[in-house]
C-alpha positions as CSV (number, residue, x, y, z in Angstrom):
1,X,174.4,141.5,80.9
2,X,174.9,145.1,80.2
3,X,175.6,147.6,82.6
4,X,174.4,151.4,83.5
5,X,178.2,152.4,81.9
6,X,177.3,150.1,78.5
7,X,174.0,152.6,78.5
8,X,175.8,155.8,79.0
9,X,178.4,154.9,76.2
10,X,175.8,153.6,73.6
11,X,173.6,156.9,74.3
12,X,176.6,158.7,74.5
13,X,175.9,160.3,77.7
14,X,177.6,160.7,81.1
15,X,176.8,157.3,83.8
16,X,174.9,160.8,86.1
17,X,172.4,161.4,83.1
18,X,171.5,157.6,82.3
19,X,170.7,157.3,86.4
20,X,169.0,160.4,86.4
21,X,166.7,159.4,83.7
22,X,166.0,155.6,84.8
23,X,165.5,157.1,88.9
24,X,163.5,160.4,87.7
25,X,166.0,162.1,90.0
26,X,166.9,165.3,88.3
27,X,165.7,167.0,84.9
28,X,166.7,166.0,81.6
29,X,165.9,167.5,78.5
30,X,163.5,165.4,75.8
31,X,166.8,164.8,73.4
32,X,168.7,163.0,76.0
33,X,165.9,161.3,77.7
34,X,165.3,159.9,74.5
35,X,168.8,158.5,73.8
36,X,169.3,156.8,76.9
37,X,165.5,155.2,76.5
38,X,166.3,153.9,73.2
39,X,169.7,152.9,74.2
40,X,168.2,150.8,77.1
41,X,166.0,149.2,74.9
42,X,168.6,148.3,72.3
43,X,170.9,146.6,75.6
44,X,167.4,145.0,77.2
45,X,168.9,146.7,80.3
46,X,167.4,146.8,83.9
47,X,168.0,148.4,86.9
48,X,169.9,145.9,89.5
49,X,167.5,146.7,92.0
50,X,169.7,144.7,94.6
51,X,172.5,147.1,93.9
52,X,170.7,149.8,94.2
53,X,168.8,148.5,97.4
54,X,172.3,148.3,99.0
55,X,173.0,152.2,98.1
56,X,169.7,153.6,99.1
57,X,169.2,151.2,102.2
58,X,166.0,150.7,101.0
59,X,163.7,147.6,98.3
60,X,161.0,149.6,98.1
61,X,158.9,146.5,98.8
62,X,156.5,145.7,101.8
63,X,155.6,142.5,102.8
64,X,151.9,141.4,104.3
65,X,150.8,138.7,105.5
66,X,147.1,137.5,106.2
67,X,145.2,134.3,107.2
68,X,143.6,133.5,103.9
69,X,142.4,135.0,100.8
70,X,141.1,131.6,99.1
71,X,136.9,131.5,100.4
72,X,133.9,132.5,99.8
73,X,134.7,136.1,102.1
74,X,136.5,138.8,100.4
75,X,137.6,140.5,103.4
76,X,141.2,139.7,103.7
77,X,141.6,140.3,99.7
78,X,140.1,143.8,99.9
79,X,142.6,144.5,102.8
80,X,145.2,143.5,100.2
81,X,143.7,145.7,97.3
82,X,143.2,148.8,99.8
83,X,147.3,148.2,101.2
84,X,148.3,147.7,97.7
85,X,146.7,150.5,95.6
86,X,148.4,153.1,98.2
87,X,151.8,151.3,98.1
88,X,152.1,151.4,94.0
89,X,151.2,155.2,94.0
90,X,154.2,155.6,95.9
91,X,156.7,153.1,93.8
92,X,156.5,149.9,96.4
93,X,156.1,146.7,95.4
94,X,153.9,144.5,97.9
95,X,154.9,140.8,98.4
96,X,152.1,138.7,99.9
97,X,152.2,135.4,102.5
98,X,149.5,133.7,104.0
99,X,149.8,131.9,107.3
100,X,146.4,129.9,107.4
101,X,147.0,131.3,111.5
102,X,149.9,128.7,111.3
103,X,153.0,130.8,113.7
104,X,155.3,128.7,112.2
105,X,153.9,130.2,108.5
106,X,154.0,133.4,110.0
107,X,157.8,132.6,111.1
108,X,158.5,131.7,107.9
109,X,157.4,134.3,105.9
110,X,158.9,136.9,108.3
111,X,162.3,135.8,108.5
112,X,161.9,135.7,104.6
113,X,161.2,139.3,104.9
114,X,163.9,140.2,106.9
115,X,166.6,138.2,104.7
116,X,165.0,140.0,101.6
117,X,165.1,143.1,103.4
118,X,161.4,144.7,103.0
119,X,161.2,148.0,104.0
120,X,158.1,147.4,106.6
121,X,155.6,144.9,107.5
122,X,151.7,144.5,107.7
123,X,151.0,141.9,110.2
124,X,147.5,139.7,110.7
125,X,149.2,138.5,113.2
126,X,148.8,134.0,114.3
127,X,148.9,132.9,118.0
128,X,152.1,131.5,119.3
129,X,155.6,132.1,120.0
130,X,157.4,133.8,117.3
131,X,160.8,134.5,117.8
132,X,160.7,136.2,113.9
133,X,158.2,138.4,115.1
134,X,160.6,139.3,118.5
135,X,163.2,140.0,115.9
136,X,161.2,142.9,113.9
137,X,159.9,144.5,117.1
138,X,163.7,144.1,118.9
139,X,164.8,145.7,116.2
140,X,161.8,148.1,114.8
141,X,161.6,146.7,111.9
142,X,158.6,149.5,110.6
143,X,155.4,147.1,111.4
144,X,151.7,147.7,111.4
145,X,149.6,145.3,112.7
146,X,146.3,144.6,110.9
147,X,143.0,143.6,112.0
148,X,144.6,142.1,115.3
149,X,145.2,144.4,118.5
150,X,148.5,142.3,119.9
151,X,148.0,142.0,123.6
152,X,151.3,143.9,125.5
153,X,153.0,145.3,123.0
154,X,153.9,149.1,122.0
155,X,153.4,149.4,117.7
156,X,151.4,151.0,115.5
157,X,147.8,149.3,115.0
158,X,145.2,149.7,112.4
159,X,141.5,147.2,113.1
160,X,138.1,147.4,112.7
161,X,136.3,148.0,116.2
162,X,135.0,144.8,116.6
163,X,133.2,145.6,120.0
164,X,131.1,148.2,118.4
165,X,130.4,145.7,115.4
166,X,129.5,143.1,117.7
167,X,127.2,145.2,119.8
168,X,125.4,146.1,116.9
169,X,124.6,142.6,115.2
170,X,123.5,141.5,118.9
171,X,121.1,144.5,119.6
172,X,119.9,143.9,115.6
173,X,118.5,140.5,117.1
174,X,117.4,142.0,119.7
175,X,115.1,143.8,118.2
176,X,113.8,141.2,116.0
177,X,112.3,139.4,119.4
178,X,115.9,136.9,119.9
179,X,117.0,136.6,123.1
180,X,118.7,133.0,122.6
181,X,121.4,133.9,120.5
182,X,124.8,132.1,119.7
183,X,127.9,133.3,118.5
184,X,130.4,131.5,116.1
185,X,134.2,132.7,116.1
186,X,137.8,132.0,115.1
187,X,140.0,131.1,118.1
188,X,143.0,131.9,116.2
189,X,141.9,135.2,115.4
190,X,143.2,136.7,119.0
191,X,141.8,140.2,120.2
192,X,139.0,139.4,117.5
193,X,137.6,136.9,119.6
194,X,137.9,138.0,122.8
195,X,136.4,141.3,121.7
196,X,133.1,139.4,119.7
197,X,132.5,137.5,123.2
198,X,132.9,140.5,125.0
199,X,130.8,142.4,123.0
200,X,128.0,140.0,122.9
201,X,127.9,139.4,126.8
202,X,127.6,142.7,127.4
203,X,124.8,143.7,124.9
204,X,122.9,140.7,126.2
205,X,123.5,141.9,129.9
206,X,122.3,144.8,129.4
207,X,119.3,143.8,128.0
208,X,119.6,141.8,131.5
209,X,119.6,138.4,129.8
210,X,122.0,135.9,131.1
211,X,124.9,134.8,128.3
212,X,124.6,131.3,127.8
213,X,128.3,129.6,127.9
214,X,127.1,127.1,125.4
215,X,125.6,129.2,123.2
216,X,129.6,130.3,122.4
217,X,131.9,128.4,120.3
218,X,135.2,129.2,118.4
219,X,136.8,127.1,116.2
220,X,138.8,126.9,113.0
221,X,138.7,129.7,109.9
222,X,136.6,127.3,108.1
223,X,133.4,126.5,106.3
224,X,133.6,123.0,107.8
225,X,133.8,124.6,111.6
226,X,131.3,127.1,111.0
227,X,128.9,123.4,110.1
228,X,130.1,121.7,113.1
229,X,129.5,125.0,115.3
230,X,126.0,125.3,114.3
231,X,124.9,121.7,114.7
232,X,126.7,122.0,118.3
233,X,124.2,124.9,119.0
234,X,121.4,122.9,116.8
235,X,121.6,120.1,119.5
236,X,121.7,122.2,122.5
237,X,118.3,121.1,124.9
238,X,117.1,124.6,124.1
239,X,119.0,125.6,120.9
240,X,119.6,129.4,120.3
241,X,116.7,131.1,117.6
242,X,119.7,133.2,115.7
243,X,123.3,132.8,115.4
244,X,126.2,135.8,114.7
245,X,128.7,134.5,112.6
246,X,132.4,136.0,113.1
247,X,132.8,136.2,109.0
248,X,131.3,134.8,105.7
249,X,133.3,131.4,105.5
250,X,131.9,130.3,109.0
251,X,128.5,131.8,107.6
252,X,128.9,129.4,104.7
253,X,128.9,126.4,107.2
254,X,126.3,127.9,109.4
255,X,123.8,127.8,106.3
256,X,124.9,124.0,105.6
257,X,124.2,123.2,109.0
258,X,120.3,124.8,108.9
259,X,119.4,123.0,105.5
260,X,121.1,119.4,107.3
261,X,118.5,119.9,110.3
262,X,115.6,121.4,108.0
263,X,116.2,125.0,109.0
264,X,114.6,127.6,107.5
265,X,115.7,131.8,107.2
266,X,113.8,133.5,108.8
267,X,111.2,131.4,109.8
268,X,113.3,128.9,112.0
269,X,116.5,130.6,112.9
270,X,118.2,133.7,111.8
271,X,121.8,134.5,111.2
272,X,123.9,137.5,111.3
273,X,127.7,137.4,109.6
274,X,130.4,140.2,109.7
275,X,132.3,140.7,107.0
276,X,130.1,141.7,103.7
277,X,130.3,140.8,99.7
278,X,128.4,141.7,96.4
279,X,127.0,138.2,96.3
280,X,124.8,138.5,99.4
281,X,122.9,141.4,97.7
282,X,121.5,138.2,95.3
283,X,121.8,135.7,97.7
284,X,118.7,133.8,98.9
285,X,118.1,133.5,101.8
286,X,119.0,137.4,102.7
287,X,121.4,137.9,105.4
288,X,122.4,140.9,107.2
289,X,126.0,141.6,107.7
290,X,128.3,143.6,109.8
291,X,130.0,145.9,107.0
292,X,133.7,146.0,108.0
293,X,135.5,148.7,106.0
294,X,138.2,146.0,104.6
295,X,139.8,148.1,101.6
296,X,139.4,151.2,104.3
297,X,141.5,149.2,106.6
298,X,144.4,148.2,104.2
299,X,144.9,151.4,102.6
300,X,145.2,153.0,106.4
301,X,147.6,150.2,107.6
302,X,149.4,151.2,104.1
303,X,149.4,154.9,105.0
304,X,150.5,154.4,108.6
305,X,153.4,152.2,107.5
306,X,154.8,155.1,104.9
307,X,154.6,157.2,107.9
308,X,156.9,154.8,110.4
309,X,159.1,154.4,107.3
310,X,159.7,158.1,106.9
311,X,160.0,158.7,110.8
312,X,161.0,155.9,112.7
313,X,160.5,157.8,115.9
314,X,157.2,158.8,115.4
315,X,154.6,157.9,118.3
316,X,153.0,154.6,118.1
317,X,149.2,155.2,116.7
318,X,145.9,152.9,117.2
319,X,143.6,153.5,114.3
320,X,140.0,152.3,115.1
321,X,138.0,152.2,112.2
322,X,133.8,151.9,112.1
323,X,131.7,149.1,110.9
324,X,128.1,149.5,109.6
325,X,124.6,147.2,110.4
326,X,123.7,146.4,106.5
327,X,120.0,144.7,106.9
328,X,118.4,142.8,104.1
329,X,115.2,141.0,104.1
């Protein structure tokens, strides 16, 4: 395997200028530049990033982790694109895990991290115990969380605000004439939850009409639990008129569930989903969305992350970002 010093004495440079040409850390002129390229290509050398890593104290990579990216709902792969596009203008590689909101996944992958020495984290962070995830904040480890406001603990936060998105889907069906209307979310999904059922009590009590217990149900990330959910509903004595789903995959199921039972859109039942895709815009019967800003909110986590890495001491900051009503019909 040939070495930096096999480059310099091929090229015929000094070991200082073959570094400064393959780190772009000082000027070179076009002649010698030129040398030590071609001389690299002649050896098939490459940079021992480990080596280097161990000099610099820093990989340059980032690691992320999110629920899923393998359904019907592009949210969580547009957080990826949006993280990603920032980190490769600045030279980071991103290396990506998904927990399926597994904390033994999420353990994994972050002690993974930590052995391979990434230079930060962006967290969708999985209920449970993680003593991986103690680790990184004992030792501040530069961490974003994503999506998920962690309950009691000081860090830097970047999510959609899912009380206002809520809120808005609610008084949308409100103003159609619904005033029976369920709500379908992810238990594993943490403050995301609790904030949907928050924010759909509190519309509906406002518009003083009682929230119906029953008419809430969380369950798996899932097109299957989205089904079960909406047949749970479907079966009620006096069923809901409309449904807000918590994203696109339970949507799916939702929409399975009103064609087993001879549902129809929007003469039967309506549904409202967060989350948003090009598809819908085709998609028959039309459904109105919550528009979370999903690239928006990787490229921000990305940013803030760039910011803890270049000063650790920095305060902690809680970026909130807005969603949009999109109504089709």
């Amino acid at each position: 395997m040939a070495t930096m010093y096999d480059v310099a004495k091929r090229a015929e440079v000094s070991i200082a200028t073959v570094s400064a040409v393959l780190n772009r850390t000082a000027y070179v002129s076009p002649e010698l530049t030129k040398r030590v390229k071609q001389a690299v290509e002649e050896l098939d050398y490459t940079i021992n990033h480990l080596a280097h890593s161990l000099q610099t104290r820093s990989t340059h990579t980032i690691g992320i982790l999110i629920p899923d990216a393998a359904n019907p709902d592009p949210f969580f792969g547009q957080v990826v694109r949006g993280a990603e596009d920032v980190f490769r203008k600045k030279g980071y590689l991103l290396i990506l895990g998904h927990t399926y909101n597994r904390v033994d996944e999420q353990s994994r992958y972050l002690g993974a991290f930590r052995s391979r020495f990434v230079d930060g984290v962006l967290l969708f962070q999985t209920p449970g115990e993680d003593s991986e995830l103690d680790r990184i904040l004992t030792t501040k480890t530069p961490l974003v969380f994503v999506g998920r406001i962690p309950d009691g603990v000081e860090a830097d936060i970047v999510a959609t605000d899912i009380l206002r998105g809520t809120q808005l889907a609610i008084e949308h069906l409100l103003q159609q004439g619904h005033t029976k209307i369920g709500l379908v979310t992810v238990a594993a999904s943490l403050s995301v939850a609790a904030l949907r059922i928050q924010g759909w009590r509190a519309t509906l009590r406002r518009r003083q009409i009682p929230a119906d217990d029953s008419y809430s149900i969380s369950g798996e990330l899932s097109s299957e639990a989205g089904r079960l959910a909406a047949l749970r509903l479907l079966d009620l004595p006096e069923p809901p008129t409309a449904i807000f789903a918590d994203n696109l995959v339970l949507a799916t199921g939702i929409l399975r569930a009103f064609q087993e039972r001879g549902r129809k859109i929007p003469e039967d039942m309506m549904l409202v989903s967060s989350d948003d895709a090009e598809w819908l815009d085709v998609f028959q019967p039309a459904i109105t969305t919550i528009v979370q800003p999903s690239y928006e909110l990787g490229s921000e986590a990305a940013e803030l992350l760039l910011k803890r890495i270049r000063h650790p001491k920095r305060p902690y900051q809680k970026i909130l970002l807005k969603p949009e009503l999109r109504v089709r019909s």
